[in-house]
DRENTIVEX-248266 format. One record per residue: residue in one letter; x, y, z of N, C-alpha, C in turn. Coordinates in nm, 3 decimals, always signed. Last residue first. Layout:
residues N
  type      n_u      n_v      n_w     ca_u     ca_v     ca_w      c_u      c_v      c_w
     a        X        Y        Z        X        Y        Z        X        Y        Z
...
//
This chain:
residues 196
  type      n_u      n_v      n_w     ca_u     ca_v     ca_w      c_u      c_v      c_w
     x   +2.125   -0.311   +1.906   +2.200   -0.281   +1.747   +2.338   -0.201   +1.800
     x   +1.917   -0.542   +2.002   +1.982   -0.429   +2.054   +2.095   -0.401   +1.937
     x   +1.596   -0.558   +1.845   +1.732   -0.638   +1.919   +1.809   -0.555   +1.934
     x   +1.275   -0.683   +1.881   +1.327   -0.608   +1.855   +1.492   -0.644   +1.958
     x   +0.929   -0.777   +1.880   +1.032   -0.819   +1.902   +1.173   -0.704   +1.861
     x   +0.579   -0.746   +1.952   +0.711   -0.733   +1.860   +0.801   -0.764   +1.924
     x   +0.201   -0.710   +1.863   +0.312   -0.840   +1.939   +0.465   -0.750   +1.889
     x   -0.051   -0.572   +1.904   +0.096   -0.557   +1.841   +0.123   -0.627   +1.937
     x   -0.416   -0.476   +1.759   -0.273   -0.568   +1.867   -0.162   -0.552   +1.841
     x   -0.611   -0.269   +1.762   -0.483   -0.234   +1.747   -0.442   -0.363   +1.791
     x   -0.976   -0.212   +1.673   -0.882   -0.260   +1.781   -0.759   -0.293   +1.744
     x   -1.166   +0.084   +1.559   -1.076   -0.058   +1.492   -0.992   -0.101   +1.603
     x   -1.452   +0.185   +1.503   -1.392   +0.163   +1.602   -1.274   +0.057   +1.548
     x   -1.696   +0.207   +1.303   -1.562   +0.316   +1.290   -1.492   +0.229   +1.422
     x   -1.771   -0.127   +1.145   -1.745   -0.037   +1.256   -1.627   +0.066   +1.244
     x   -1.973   -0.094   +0.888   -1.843   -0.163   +0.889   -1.793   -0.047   +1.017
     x   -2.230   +0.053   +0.939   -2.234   -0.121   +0.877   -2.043   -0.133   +0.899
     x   -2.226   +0.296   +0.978   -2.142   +0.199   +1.072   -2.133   +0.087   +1.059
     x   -1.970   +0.372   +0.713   -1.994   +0.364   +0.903   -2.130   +0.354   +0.933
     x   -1.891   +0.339   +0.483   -1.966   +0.241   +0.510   -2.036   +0.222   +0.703
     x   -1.594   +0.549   +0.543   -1.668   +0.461   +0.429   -1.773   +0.350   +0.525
     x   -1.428   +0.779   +0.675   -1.574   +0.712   +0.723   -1.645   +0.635   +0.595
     x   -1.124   +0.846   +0.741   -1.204   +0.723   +0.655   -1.340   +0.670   +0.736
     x   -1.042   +1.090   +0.865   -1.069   +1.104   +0.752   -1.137   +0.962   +0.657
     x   -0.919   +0.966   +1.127   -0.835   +0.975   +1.023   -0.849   +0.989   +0.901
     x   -1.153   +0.941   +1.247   -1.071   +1.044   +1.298   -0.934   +1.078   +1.215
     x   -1.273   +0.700   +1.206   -1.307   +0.812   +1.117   -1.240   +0.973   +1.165
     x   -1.135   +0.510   +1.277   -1.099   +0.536   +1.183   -1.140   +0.686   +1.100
     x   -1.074   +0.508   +1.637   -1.155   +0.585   +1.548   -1.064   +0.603   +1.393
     x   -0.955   +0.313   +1.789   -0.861   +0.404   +1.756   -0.991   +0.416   +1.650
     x   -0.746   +0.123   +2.081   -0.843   +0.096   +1.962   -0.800   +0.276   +1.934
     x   -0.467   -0.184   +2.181   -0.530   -0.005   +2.228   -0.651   +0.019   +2.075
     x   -0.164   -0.278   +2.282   -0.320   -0.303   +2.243   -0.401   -0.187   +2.250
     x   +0.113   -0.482   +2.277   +0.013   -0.333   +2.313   -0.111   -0.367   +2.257
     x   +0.408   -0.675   +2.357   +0.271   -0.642   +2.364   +0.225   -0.509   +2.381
     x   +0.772   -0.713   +2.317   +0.607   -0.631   +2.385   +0.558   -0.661   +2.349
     x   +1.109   -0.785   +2.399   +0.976   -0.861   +2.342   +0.861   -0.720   +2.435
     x   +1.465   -0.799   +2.326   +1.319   -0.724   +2.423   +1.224   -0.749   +2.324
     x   +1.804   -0.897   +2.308   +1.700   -0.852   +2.272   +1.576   -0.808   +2.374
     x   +2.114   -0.867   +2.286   +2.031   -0.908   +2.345   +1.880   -0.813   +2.299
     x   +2.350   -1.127   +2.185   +2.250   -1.011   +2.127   +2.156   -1.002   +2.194
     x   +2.625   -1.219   +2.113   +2.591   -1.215   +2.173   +2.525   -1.081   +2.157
     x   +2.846   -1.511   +1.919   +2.790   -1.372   +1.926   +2.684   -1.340   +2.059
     x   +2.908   -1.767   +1.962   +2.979   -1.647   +1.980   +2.984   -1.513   +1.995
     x   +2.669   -1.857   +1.741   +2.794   -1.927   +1.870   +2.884   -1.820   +1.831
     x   +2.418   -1.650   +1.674   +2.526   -1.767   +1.653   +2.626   -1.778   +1.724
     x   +2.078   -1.657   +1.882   +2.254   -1.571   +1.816   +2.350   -1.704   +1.733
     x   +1.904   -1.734   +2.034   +1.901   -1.807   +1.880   +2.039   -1.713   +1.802
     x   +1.836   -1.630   +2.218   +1.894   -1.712   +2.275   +1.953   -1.807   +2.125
     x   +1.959   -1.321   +2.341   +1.881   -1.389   +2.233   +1.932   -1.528   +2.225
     x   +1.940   -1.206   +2.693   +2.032   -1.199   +2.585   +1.958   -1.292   +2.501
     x   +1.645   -0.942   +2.754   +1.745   -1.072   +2.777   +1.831   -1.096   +2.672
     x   +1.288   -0.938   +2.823   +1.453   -0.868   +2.810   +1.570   -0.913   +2.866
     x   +0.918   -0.968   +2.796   +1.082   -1.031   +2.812   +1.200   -0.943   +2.723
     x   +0.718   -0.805   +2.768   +0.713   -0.980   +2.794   +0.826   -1.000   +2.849
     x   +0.629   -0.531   +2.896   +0.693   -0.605   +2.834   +0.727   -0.714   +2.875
     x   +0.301   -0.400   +2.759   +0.352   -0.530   +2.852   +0.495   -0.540   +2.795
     x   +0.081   -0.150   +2.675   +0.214   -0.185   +2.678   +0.240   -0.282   +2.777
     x   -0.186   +0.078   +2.557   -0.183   -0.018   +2.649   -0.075   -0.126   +2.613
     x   -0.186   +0.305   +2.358   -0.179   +0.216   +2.382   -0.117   +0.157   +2.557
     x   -0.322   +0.649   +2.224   -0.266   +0.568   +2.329   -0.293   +0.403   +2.400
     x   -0.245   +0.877   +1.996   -0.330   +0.796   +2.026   -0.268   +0.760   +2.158
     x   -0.310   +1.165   +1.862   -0.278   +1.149   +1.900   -0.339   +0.956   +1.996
     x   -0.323   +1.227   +1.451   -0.383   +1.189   +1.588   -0.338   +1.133   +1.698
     x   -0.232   +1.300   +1.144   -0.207   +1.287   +1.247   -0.246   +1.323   +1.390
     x   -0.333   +1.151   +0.802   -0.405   +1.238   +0.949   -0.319   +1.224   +1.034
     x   -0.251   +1.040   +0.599   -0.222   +1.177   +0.602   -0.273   +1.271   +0.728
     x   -0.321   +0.773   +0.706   -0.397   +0.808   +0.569   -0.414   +0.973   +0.562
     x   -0.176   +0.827   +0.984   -0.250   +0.735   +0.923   -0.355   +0.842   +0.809
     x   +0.039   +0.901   +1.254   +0.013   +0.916   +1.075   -0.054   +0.799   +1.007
     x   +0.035   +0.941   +1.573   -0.012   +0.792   +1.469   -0.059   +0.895   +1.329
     x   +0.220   +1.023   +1.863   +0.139   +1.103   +1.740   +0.133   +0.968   +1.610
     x   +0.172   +0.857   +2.139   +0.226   +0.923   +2.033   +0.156   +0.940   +1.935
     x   +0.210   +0.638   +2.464   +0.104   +0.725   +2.390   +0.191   +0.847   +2.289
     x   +0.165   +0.373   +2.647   +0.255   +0.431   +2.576   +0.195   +0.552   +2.495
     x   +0.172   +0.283   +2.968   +0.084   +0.328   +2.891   +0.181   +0.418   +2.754
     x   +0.334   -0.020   +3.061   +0.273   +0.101   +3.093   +0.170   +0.098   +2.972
     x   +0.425   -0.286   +3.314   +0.321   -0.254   +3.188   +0.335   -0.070   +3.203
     x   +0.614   -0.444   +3.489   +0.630   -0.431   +3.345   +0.502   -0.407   +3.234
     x   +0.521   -0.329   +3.700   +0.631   -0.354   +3.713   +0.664   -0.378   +3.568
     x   +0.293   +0.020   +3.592   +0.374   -0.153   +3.695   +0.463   -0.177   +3.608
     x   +0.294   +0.197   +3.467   +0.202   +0.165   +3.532   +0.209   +0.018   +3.572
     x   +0.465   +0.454   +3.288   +0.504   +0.321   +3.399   +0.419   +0.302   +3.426
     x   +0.422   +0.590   +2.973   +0.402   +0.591   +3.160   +0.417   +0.528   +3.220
     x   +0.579   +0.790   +2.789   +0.567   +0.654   +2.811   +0.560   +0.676   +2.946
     x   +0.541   +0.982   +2.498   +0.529   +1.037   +2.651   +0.468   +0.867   +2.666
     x   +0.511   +1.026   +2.223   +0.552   +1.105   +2.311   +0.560   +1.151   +2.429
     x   +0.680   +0.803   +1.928   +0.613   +0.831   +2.032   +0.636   +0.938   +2.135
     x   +0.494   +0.797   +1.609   +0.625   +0.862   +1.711   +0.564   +0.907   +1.892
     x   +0.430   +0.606   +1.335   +0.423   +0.600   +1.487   +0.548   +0.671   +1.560
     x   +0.286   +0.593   +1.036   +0.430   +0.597   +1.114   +0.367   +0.588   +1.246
     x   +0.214   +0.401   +0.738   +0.151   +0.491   +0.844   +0.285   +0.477   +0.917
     x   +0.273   +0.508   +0.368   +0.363   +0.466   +0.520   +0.186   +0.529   +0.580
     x   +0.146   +0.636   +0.112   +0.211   +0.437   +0.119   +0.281   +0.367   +0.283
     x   -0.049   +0.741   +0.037   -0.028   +0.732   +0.147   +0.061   +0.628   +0.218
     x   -0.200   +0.714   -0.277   -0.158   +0.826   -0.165   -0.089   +0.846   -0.047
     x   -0.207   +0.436   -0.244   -0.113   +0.499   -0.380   -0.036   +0.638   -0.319
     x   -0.340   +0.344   -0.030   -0.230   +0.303   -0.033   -0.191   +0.413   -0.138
     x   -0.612   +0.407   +0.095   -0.567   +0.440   +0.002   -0.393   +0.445   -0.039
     x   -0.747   +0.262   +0.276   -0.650   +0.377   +0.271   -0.564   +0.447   +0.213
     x   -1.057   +0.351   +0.177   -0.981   +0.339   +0.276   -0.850   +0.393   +0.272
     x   -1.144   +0.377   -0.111   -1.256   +0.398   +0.010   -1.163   +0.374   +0.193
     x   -0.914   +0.364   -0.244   -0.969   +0.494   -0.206   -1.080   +0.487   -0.055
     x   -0.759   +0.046   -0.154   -0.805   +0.144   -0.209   -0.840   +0.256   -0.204
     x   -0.697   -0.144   +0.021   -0.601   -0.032   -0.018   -0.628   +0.027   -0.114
     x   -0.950   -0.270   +0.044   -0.930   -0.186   +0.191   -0.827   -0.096   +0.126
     x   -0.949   -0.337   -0.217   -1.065   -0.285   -0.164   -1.011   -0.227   -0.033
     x   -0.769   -0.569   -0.182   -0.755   -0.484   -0.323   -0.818   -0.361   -0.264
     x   -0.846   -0.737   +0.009   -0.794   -0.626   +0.035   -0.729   -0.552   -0.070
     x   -1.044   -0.855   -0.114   -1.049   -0.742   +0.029   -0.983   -0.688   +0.060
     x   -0.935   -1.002   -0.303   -1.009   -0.895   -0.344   -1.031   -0.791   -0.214
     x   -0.784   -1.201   -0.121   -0.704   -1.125   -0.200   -0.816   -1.018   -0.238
     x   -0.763   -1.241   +0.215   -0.873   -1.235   +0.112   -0.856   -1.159   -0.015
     x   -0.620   -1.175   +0.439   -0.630   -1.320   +0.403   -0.726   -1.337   +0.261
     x   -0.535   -0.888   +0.464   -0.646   -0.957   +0.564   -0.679   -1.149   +0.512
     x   -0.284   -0.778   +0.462   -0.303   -0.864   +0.449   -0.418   -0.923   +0.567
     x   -0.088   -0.446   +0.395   -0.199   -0.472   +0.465   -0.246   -0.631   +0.402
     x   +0.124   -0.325   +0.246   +0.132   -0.507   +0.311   +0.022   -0.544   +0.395
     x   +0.071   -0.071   +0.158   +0.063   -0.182   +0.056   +0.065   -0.342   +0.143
     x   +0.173   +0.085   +0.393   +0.047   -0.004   +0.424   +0.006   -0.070   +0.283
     x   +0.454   -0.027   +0.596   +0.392   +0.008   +0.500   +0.265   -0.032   +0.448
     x   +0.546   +0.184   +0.867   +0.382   +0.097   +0.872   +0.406   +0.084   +0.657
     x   +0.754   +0.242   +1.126   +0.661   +0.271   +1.065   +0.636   +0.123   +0.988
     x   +0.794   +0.376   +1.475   +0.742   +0.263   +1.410   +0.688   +0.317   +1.251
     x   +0.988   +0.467   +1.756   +0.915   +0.490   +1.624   +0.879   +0.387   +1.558
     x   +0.982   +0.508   +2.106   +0.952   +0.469   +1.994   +0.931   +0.521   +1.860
     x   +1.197   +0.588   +2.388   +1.123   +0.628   +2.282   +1.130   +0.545   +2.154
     x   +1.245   +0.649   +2.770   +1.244   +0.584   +2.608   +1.159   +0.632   +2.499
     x   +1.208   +0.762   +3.016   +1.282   +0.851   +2.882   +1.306   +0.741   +2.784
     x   +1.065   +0.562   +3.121   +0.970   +0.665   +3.097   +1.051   +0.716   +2.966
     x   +1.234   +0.360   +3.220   +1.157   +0.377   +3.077   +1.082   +0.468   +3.087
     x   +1.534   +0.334   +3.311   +1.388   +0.477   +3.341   +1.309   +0.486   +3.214
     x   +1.647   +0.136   +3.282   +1.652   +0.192   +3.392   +1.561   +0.303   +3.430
     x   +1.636   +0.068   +3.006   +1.581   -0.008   +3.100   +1.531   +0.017   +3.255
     x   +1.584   +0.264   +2.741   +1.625   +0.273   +2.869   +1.545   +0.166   +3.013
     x   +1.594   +0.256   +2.450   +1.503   +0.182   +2.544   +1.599   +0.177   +2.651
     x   +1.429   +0.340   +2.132   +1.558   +0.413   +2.198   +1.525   +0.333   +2.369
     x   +1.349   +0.145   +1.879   +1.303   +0.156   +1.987   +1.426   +0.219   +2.074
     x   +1.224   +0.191   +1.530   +1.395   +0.172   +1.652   +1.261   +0.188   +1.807
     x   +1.116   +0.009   +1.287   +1.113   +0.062   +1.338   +1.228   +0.078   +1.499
     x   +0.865   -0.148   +1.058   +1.021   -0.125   +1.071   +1.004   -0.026   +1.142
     x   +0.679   -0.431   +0.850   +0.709   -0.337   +0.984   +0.848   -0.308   +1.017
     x   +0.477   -0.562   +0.684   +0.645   -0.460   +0.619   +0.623   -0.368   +0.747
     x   +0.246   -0.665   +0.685   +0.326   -0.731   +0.688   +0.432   -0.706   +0.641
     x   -0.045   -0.612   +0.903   +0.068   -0.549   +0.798   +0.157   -0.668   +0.807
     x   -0.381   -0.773   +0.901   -0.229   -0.768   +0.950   -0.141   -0.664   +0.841
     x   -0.688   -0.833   +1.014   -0.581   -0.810   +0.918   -0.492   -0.805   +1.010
     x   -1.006   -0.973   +1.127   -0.920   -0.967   +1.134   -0.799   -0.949   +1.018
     x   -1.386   -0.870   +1.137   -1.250   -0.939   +1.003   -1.122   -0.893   +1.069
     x   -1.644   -1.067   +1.343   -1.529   -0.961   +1.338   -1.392   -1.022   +1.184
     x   -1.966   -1.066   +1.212   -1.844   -1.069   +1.225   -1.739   -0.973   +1.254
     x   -2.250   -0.868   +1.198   -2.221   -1.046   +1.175   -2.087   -1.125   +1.254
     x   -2.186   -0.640   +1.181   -2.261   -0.723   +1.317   -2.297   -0.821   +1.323
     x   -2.073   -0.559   +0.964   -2.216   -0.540   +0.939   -2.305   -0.601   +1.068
     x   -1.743   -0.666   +1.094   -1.845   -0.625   +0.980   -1.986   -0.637   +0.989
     x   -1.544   -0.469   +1.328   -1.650   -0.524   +1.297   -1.723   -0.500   +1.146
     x   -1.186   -0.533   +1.319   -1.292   -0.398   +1.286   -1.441   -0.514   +1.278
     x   -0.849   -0.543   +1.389   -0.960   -0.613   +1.456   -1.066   -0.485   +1.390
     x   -0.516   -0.607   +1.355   -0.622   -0.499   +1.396   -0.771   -0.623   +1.358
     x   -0.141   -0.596   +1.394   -0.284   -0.684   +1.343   -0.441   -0.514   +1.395
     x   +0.176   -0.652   +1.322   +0.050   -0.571   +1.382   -0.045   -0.557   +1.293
     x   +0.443   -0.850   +1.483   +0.269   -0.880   +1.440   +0.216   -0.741   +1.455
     x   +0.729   -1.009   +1.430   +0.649   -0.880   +1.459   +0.511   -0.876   +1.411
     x   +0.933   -1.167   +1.356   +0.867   -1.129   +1.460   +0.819   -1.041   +1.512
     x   +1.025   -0.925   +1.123   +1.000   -1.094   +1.125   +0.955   -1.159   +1.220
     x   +1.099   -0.724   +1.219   +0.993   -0.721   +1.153   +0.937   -0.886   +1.106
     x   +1.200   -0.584   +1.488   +1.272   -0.719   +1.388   +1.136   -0.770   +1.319
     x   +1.376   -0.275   +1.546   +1.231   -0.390   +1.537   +1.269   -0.499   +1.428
     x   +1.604   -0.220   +1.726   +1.614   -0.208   +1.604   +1.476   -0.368   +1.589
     x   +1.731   +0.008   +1.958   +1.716   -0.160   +1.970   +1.610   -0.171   +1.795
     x   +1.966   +0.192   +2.153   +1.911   +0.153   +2.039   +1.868   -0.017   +2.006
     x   +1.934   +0.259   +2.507   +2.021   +0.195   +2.414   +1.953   +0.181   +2.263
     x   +1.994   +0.525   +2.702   +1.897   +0.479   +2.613   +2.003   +0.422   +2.544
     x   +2.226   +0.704   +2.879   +2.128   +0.589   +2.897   +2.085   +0.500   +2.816
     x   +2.272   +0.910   +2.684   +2.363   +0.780   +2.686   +2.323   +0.686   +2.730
     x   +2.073   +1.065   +2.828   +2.064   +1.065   +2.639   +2.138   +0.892   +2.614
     x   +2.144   +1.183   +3.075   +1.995   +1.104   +3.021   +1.999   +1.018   +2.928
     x   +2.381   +1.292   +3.008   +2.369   +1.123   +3.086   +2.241   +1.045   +3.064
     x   +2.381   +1.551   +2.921   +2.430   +1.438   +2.797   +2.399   +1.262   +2.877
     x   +2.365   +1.691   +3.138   +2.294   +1.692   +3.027   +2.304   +1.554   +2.943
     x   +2.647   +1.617   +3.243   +2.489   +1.614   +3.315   +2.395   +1.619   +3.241
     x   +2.812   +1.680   +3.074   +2.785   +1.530   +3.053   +2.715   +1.508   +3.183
     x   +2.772   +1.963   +3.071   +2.744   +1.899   +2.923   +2.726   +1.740   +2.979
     x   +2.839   +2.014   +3.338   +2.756   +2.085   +3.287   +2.712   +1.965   +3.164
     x   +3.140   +1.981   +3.304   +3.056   +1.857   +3.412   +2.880   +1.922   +3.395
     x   +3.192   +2.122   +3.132   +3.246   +2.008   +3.089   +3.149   +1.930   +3.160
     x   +3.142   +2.398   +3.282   +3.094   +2.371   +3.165   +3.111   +2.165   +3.102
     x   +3.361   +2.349   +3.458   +3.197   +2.345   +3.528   +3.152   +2.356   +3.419
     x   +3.622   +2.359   +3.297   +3.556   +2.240   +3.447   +3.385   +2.229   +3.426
     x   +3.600   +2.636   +3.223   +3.608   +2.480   +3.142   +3.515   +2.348   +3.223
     x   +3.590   +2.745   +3.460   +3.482   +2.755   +3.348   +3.469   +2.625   +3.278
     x   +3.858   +2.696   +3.541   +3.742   +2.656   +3.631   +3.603   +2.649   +3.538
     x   +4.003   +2.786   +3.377   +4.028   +2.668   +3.447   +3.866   +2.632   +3.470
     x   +3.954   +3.071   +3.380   +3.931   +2.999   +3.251   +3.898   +2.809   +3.314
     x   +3.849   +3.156   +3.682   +3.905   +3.178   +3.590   +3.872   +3.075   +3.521
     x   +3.585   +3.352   +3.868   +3.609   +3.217   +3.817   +3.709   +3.224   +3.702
//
């Protein structure tokens, strides 16, 4: 094989490799439409519903083979907002999660499963209160399309999900009050996110 030819088959070598990668488009979470909420039982009276409210995160999103997509998400958890100013003085505290110590939870994801036409199973490593556990959510995507709220002229297209999935707090080192206040916590996430 001379030089010629090396070049060649090295060149068509690299952008066989490199085609997966170019696929994936960058799509950039729009934290303003973006909900992630959670769900924990108290004492078997009630369920207390919260929310973060400082979400940021890329979504790498191959329309054509979402399996090779990939998420990150992170979490600041000072914006934890359950509606109850002393409750949640108290949830970002020590007995939980202690915000001072721990000011991000993150989300990386490692392995997305197709399980119809627009749901899979998404599943990645979840940093929460210095623990990292592998979790796995349940994924819809609502809608993918150009934005219909752009300004005249511009043109942006965006992608909407749903997930849902639960998740042992005490697997992340916070067993305060178990079980009067349930270890089991239920995950929703609504989001939105735009192509960058």
């Amino acid at each position: 094989m001379n030089s010629l030819t090396r070049i060649a088959a090295a060149a068509a070598a690299l952008a066989f490799l490199a085609s997966p990668a170019l696929a994936a488009e960058r799509y950039e979470i729009d934290g303003s439409h973006t909900h992630v909420g959670f769900e924990i039982n108290h004492l078997g009276f009630s369920t207390t519903y919260g929310r973060f409210n400082d979400v940021s995160g890329t979504i790498m999103l191959d329309a054509e083979n979402p399996e090779a997509s990939s998420v990150e998400v992170r979490i600041v958890t000072a914006s934890l907002d359950t509606a109850h100013e002393e409750r949640d003085k108290h949830v970002k505290g020590a007995d939980f999660l202690n915000v001072e110590e721990f000011p991000e939870i993150t989300f990386k994801s490692t392995k997305i499963e197709r399980t119809g036409e627009t749901t899979g199973k998404l599943t990645g490593d979840l940093t929460l209160h210095g623990v990292t556990k592998p979790v796995t959510l349940e994924a819809t995507l609502n809608k993918m399309g150009p934005y219909p709220m752009a300004e005249e002229g511009q043109e942006i297209l965006a992608a909407g999900f749903d997930a849902k999935g639960t998740l042992k707090r005490s697997d992340f080192g916070m067993d305060t009050y178990i079980p009067m206040i349930s270890d089991e916590v239920v995950i929703a996430i609504s989001l939105e996110a735009q192509k960058k």
